[in-house]
C-alpha positions as a Python dict, from the first residue, in 0.01 Angstrom:
ca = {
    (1, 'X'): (0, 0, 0),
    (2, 'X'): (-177, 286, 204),
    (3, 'X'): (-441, 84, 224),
    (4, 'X'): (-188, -132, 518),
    (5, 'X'): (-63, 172, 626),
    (6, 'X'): (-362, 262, 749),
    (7, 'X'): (-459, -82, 902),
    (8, 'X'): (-149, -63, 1082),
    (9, 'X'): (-303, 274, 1239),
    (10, 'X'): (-563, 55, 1432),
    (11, 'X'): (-627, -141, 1732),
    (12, 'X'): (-846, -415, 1712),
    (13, 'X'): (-1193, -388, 1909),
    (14, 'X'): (-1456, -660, 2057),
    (15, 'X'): (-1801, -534, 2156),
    (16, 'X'): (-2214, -591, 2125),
    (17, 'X'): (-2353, -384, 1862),
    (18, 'X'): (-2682, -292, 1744),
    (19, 'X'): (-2742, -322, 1371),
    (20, 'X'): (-3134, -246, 1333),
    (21, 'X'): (-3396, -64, 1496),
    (22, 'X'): (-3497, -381, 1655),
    (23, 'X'): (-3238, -306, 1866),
    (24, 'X'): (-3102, -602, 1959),
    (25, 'X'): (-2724, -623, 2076),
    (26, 'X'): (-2498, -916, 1951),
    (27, 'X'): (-2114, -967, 1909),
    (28, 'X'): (-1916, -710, 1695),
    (29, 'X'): (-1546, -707, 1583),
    (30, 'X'): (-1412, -337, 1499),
    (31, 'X'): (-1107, -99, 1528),
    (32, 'X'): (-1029, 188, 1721),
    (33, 'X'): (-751, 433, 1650),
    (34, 'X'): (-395, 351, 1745),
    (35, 'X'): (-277, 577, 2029),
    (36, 'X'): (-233, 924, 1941),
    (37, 'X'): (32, 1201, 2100),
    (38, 'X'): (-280, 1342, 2357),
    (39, 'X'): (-447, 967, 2329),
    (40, 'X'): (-545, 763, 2648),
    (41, 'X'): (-595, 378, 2619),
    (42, 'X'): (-815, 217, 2830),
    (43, 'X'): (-903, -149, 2886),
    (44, 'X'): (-1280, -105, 2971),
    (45, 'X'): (-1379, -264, 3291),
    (46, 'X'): (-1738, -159, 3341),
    (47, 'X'): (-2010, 76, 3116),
    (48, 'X'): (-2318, 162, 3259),
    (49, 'X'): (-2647, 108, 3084),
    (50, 'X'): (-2827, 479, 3000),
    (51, 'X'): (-3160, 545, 2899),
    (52, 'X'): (-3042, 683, 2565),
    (53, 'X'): (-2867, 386, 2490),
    (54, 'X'): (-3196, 239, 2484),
    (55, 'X'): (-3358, 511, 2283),
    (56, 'X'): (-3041, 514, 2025),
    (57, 'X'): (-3057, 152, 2002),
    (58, 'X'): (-3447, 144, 1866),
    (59, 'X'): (-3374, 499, 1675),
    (60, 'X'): (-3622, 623, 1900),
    (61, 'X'): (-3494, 991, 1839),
    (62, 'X'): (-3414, 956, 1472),
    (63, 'X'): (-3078, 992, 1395),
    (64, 'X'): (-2908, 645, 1488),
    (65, 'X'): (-2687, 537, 1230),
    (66, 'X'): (-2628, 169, 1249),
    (67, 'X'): (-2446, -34, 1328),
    (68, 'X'): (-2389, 118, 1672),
    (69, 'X'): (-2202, 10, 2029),
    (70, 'X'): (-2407, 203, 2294),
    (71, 'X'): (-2247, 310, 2650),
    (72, 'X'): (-2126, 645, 2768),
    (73, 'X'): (-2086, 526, 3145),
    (74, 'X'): (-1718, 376, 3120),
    (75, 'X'): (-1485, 280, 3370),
    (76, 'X'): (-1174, 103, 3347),
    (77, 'X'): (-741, 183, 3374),
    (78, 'X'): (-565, 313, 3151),
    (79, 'X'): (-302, 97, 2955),
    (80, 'X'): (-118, 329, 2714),
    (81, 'X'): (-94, 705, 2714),
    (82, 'X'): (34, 931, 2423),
    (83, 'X'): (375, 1147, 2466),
    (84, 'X'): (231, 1447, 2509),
    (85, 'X'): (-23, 1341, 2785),
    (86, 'X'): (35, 1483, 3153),
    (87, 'X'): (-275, 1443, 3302),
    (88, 'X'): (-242, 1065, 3312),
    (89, 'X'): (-25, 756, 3380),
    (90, 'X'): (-39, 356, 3277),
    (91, 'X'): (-237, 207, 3601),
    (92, 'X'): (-490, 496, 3664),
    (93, 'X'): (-839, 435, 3734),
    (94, 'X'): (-1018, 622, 3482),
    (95, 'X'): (-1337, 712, 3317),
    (96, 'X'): (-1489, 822, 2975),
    (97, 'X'): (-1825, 1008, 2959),
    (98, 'X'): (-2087, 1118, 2722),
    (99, 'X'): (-1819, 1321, 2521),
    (100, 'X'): (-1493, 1235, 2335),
    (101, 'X'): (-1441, 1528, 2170),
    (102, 'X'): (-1509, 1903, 2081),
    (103, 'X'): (-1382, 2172, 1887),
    (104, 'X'): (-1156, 2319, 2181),
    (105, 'X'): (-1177, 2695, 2035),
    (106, 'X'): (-1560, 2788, 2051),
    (107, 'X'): (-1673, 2994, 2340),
    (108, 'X'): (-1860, 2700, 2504),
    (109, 'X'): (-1490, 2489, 2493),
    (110, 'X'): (-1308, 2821, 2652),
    (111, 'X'): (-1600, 2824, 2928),
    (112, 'X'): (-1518, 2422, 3012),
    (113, 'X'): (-1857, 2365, 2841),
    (114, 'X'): (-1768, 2116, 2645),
    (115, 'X'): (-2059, 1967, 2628),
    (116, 'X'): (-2257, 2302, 2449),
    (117, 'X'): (-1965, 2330, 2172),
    (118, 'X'): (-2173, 2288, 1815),
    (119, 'X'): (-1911, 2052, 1704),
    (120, 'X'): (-1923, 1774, 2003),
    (121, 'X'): (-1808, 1453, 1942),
    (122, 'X'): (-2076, 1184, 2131),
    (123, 'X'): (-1883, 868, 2235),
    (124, 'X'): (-2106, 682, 2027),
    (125, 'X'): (-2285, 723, 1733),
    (126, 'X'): (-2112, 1015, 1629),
    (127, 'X'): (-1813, 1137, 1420),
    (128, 'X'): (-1440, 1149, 1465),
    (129, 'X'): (-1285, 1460, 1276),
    (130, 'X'): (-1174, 1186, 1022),
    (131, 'X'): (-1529, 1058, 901),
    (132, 'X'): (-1470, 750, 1112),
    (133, 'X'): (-1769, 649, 1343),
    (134, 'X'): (-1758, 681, 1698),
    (135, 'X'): (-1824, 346, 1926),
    (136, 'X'): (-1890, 360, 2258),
    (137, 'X'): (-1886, 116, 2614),
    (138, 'X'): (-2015, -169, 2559),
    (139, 'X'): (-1662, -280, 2453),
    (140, 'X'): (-1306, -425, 2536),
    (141, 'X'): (-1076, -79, 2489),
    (142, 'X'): (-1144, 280, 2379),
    (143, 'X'): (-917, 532, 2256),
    (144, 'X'): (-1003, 915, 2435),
    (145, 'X'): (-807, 1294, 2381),
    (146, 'X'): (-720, 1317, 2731),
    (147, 'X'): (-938, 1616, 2782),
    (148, 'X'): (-1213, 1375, 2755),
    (149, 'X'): (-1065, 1160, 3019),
    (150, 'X'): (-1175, 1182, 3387),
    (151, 'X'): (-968, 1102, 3641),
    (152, 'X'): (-1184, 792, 3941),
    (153, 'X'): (-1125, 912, 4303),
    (154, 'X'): (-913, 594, 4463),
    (155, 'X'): (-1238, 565, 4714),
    (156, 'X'): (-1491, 564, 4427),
    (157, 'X'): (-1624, 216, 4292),
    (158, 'X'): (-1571, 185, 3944),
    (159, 'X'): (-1885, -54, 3890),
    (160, 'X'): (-2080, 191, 4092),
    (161, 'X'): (-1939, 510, 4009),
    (162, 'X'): (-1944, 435, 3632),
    (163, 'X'): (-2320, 579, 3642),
    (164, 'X'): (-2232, 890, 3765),
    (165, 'X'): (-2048, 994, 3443),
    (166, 'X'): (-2385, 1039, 3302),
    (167, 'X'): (-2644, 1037, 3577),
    (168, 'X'): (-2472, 1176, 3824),
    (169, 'X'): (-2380, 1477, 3650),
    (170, 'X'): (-2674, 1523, 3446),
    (171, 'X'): (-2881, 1637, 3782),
    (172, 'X'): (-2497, 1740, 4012),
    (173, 'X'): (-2465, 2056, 3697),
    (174, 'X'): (-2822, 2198, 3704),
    (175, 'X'): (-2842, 2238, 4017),
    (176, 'X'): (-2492, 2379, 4036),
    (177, 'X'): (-2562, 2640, 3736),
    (178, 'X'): (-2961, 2723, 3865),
    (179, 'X'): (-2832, 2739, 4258),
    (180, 'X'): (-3031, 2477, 4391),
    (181, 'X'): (-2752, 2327, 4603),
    (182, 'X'): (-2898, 2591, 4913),
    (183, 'X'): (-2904, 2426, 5244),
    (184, 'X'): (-3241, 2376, 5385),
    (185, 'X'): (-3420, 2465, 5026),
    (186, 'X'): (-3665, 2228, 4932),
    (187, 'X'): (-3638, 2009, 4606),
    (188, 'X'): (-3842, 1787, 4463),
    (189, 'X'): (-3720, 1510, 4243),
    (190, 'X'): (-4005, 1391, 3952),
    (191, 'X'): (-3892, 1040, 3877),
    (192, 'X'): (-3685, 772, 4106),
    (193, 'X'): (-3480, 609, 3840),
    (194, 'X'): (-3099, 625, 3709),
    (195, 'X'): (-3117, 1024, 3736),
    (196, 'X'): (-3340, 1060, 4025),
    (197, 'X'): (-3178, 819, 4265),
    (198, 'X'): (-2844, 967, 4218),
    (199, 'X'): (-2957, 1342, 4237),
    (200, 'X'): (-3179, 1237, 4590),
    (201, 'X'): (-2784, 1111, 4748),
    (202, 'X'): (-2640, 1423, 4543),
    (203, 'X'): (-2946, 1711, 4666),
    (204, 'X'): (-2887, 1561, 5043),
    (205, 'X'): (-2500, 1623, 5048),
    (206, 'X'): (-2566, 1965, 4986),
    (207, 'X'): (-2824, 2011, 5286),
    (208, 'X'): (-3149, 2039, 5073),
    (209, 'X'): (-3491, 1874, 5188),
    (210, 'X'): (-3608, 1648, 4959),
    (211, 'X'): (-3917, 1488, 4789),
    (212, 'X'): (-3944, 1236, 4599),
    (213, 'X'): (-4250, 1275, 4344),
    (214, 'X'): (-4326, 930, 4142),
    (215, 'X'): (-4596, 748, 3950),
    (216, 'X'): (-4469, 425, 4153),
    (217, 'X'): (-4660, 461, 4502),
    (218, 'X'): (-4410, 89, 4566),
    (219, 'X'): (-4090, 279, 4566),
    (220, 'X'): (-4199, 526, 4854),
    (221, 'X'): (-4055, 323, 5170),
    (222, 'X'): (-3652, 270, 4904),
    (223, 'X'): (-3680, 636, 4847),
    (224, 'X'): (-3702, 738, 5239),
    (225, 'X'): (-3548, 447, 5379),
    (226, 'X'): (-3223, 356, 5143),
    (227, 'X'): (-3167, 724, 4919),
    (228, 'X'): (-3219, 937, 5270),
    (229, 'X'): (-3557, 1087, 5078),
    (230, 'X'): (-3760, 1325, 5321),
    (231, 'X'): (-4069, 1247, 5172),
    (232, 'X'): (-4228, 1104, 4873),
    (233, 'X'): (-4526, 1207, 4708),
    (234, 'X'): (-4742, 1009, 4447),
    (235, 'X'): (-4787, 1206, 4145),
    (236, 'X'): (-5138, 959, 4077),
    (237, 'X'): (-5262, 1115, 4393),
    (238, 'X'): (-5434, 1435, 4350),
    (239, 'X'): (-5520, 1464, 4733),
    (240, 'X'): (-5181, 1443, 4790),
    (241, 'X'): (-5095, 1653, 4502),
    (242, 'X'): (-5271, 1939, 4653),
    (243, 'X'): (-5145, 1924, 5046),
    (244, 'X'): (-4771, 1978, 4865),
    (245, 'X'): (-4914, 2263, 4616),
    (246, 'X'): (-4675, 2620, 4653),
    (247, 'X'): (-4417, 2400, 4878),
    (248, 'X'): (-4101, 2363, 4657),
    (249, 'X'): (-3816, 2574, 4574),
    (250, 'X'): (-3694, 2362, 4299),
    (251, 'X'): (-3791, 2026, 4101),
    (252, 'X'): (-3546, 1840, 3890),
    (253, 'X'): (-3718, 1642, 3680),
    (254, 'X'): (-3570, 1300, 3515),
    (255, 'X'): (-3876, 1172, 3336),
    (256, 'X'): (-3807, 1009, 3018),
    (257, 'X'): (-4140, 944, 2909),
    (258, 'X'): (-4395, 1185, 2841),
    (259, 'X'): (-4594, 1354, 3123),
    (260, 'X'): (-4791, 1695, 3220),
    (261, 'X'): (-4583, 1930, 3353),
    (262, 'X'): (-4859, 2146, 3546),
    (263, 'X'): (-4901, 1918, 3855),
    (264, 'X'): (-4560, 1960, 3897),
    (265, 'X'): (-4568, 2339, 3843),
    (266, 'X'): (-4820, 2405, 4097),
    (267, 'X'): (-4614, 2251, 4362),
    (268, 'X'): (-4341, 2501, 4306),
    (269, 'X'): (-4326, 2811, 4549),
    (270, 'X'): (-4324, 3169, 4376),
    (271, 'X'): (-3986, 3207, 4195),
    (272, 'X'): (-3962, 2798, 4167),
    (273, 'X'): (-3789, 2660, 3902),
    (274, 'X'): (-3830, 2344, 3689),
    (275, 'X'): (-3526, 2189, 3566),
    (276, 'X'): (-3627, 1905, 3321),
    (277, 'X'): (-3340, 1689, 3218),
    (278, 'X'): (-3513, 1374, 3111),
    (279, 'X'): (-3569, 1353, 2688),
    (280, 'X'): (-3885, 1241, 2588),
    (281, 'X'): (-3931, 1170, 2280),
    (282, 'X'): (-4258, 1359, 2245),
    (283, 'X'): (-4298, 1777, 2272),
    (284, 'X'): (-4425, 1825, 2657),
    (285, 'X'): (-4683, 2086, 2664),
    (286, 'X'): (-4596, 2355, 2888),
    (287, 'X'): (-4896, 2586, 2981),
    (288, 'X'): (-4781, 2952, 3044),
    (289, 'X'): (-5024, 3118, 3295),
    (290, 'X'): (-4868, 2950, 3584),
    (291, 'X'): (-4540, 3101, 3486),
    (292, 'X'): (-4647, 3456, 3466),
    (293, 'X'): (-4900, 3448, 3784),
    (294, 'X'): (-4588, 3296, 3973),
    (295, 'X'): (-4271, 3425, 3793),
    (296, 'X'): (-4145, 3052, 3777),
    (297, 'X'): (-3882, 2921, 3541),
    (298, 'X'): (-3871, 2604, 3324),
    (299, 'X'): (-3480, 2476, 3203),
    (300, 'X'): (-3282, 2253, 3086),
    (301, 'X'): (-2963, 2093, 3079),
    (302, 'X'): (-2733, 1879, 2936),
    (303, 'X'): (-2488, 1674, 3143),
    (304, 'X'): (-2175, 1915, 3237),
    (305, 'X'): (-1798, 2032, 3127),
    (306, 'X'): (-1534, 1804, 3127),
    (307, 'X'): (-1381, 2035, 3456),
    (308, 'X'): (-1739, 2033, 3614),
    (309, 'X'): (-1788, 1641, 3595),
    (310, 'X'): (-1445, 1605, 3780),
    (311, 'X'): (-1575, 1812, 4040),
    (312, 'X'): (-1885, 1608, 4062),
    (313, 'X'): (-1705, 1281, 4107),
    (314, 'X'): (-1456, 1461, 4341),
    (315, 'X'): (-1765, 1546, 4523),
    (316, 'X'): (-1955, 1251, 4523),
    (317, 'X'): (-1585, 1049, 4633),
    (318, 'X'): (-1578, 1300, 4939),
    (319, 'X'): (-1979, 1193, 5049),
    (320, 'X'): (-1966, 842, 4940),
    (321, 'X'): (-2206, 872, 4678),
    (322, 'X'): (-2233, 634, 4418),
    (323, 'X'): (-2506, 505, 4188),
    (324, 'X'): (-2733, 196, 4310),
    (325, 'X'): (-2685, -54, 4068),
    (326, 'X'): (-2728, -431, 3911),
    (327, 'X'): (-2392, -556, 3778),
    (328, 'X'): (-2483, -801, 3458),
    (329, 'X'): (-2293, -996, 3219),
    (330, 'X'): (-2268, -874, 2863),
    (331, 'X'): (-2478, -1172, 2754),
    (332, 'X'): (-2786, -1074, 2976),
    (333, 'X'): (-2738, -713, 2760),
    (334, 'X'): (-3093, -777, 2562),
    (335, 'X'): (-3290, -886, 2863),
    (336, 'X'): (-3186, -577, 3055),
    (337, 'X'): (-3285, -399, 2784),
    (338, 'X'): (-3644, -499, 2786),
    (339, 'X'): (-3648, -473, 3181),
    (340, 'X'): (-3536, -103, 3170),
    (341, 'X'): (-3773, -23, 2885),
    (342, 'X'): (-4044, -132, 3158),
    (343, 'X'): (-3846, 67, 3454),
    (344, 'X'): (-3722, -273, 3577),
    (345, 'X'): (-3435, -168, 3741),
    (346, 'X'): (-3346, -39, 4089),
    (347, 'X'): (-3125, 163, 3992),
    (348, 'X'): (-2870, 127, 3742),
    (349, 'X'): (-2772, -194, 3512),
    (350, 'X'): (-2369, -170, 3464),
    (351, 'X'): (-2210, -421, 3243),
    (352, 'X'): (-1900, -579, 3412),
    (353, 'X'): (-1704, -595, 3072),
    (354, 'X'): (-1410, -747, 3194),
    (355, 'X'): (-1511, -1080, 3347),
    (356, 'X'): (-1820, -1138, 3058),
    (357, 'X'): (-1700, -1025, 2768),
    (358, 'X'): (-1487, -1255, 2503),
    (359, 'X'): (-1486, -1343, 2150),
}
């Protein structure tokens, strides 16, 4: 008998899962939770394609539990809302990040940093309060506490703006929190992919001069020409390398791969920090004399609040910044996979859910 009861609680779910560390995505049937009293439904319409979903996929950080529905860029409307939500109606445009949940009475939840509390709830591959698993985008409908909910400005793409929920505020709440939004300051940007393309169009809105530093001396002439950079430097080069050494204020760094971190230390003035926000799976090894001799800083940081990514796609609505992206069917899931494990991608896959995926 409970045993329907229960059943009765769910909503059936249709996604692409993972179930080894081969990675490989296929069709998976599952349930979500009915619609609780602070609940938002919403039908999925588009889910961005991270680089973590790649490293969860392949268990490249260890603790994947399988099987697992990647994708914590998600756009869609919502289509049911609990009794006791205010914040939201049927019809919105809305959007679910790389949280669905947190503890609410910590200090980091009081501070709207819900994405510090020790209890967090990941959108995928994680744990509801109830033991159940946690699945994330790459599916039909999700269930969210609307806390977790953003709300789409009506002049933000969905398929475009579904990247900033991760990408976009990964780089838009360092520089926030480490003040490198100064107009005129000079930032440099290590890496011109998902993150690095969005925080170029994000570091220009606030006035900030801007270099581009990459290991790809091809993407120079996108990174002036189409993301408004101000100049590009090849981090191969040392000749070039040198002429930019002492001439930064600030580099956010979105490497996910592992890299030396002095070449990019020497180009930072005295006082410079180094905001690294890319997770490689390997230690970096961070050498400490040009610290002291130049009282620089080295951070990090971890996407933002759920108040603080409002604001970012308030502000990112207001400039007309969204991400640069590749819309693909749910079925080309695997190939994109391979392509953004080689950097493939200019700049963002998204996944238009609606009009690829069925059972």
């Amino acid at each position: 008998m409970s045993k329907s009861a229960e059943e009765e609680k769910q909503q059936k779910a249709f996604g692409w899962a993972a179930t080894d560390k081969s990675g490989t995505l296929s069709p998976f049937n599952f349930s979500r939770r009915e619609t609780g009293d602070e609940d938002v439904t919403l039908k999925i319409l588009y889910c961005g394609v991270c680089h973590s979903d790649l490293h969860v996929l392949k268990n490249e950080w260890g603790f994947t539990s399988y099987p697992v529905v990647p994708g914590h860029e998600i756009a869609g409307v919502a289509t049911k809302v609990g009794k006791n939500v205010t914040k939201f109606k049927v019809g919105d445009r809305v959007g679910v990040g790389v949280l669905v949940g947190s503890c609410k009475t910590c200090e980091c939840c009081q501070q709207d940093l819900e994405n510090y509390c020790p209890q967090i709830i990941f959108t995928y591959n994680s744990q509801n309060p109830d033991g159940t698993k946690t699945y994330g985008g790459y599916s039909d409908m999700i269930v969210v506490d609307q806390r977790y909910v953003l709300r789409f400005p009506d002049n933000l793409p969905l398929d475009a703006g579904a990247p900033l929920l991760c990408a976009g505020i990964t780089v838009y709440s360092p520089m926030k929190y480490y003040g490198m939004t100064e107009a005129g300051k000079h930032l440099g940007v290590a890496g011109l992919g998902g993150l690095g393309h969005v925080a170029v169009k994000i570091a220009k809105a606030f006035g900030l001069k801007v270099t581009v530093i990459s290991s790809s001396p091809q993407k120079e002439s996108e990174a002036i020409n189409r993301l408004g950079a101000d100049s590009f430097l090849v981090s191969s080069d040392p000749a070039k390398l040198k002429s930019a050494i002492g001439s930064m204020d600030y580099i956010i760094d979105t490497v996910s791969a592992a890299h030396p971190l002095l070449p990019l230390l020497s180009l930072l003035k005295v006082n410079g920090k180094l905001v690294t926000v890319g997770l490689p799976n390997k230690p970096l090894e961070l050498p400490v004399f040009p610290l002291v001799f130049g009282r620089k800083l080295v951070g990090g940081s971890d996407v933002g609040g759920m108040k603080e990514t409002q604001e970012m796609l308030d502000f990112c609505a207001k400039h007309n910044i969204a991400a640069d992206i590749e819309l693909i069917r749910i079925d080309e899931i695997n190939t994109a996979m391979e392509r953004l494990a080689k950097s493939d991608v200019r700049y963002r896959f998204v996944i238009d859910v609606a009009n690829s995926l069925s059972q």
